[in-house]
Structure formats: C-alpha cells, structure tokens
LUMZA-826415 format. One line per 8 residues: number of its first residue (from 1); their letters; for each residue x, y, z of C-alpha. Coordinates in steps of 0.001 Angstrom, whole numbers, plus 524288, in hexadecimal, padded with zeros to 5 digits. Layout:
<atoms>
NUM	A	X/Y/Z; ...
</atoms>
This chain:
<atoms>
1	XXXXXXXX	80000/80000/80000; 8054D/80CDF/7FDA7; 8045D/816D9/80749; 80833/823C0/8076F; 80794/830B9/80F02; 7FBBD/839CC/80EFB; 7F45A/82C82/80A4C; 7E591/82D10/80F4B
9	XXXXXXXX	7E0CB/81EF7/812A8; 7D3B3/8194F/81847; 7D5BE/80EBD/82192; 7CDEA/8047C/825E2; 7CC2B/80790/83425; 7C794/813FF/838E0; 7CEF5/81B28/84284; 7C832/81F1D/84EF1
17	XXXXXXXX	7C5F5/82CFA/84A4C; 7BC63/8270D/84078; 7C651/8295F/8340A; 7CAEC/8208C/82BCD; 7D340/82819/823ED; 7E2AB/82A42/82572; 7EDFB/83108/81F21; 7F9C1/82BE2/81DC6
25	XXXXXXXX	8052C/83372/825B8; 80F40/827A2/8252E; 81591/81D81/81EA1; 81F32/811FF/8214D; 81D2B/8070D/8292C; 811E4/80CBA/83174; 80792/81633/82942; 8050A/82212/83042
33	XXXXXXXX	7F888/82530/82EEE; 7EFEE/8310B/832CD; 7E108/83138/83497; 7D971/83CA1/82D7A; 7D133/83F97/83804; 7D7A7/83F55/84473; 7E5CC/84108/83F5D; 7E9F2/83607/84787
41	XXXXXXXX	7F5F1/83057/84370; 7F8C3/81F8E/8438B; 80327/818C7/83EA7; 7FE52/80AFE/83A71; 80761/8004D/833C2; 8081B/7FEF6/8257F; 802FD/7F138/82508; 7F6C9/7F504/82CDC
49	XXXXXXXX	7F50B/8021B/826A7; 7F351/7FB95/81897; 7E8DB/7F143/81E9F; 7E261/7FC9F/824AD; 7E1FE/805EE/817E3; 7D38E/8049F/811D6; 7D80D/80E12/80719; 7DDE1/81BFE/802A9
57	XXXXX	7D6CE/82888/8038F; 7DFD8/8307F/7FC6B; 7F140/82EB0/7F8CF; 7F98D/83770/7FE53; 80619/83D20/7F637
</atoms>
C-alpha cells in the first residue's frame, strides 16, 4: 500500500470523538496519524494501519 503524507484515509473503526477520518502526519514503521476532528494524534503500526484503512478520501503531494 502506498502511503504518503497529507494522505486523507477512512478507517474502519471510529474513534471515540465519533470521526472516522484521519490525515496522515507520519511515515515509517509506525503511521502517524491525526484525526480531523479532535486533532488527536496516534501512532499505529504499519501492518495494522493497512488492515484498518477502509479507503482514501483524498492523496496528499
């Protein structure tokens, strides 16, 4: 899967907030992720991060 910065994705879970949509702040090993809503910020392992990922909302650059 190819994941970039600034990418937009839609996971499967919510998080507690009630959104369900996250930006992408990090890449490597762990995805840092950031949710739209709250602005909280989760680092979550690349293996479960691409199980997790229900689709793109929009690519970053």
């Amino acid at each position: 899967m190819e994941i970039k910065i600034g990418d937009l994705v839609r996971l499967k879970k919510k998080h507690p907030c009630g959104s369900d949509e996250w930006q992408v702040i990090r890449v490597g090993a762990d995805i840092g992720i950031r949710c739209q809503k709250c602005h909280r910020r989760v680092l979550v392992e690349r293996g479960v991060f691409e199980r997790r990922v229900k689709g793109f909302h929009s690519k970053g650059s």
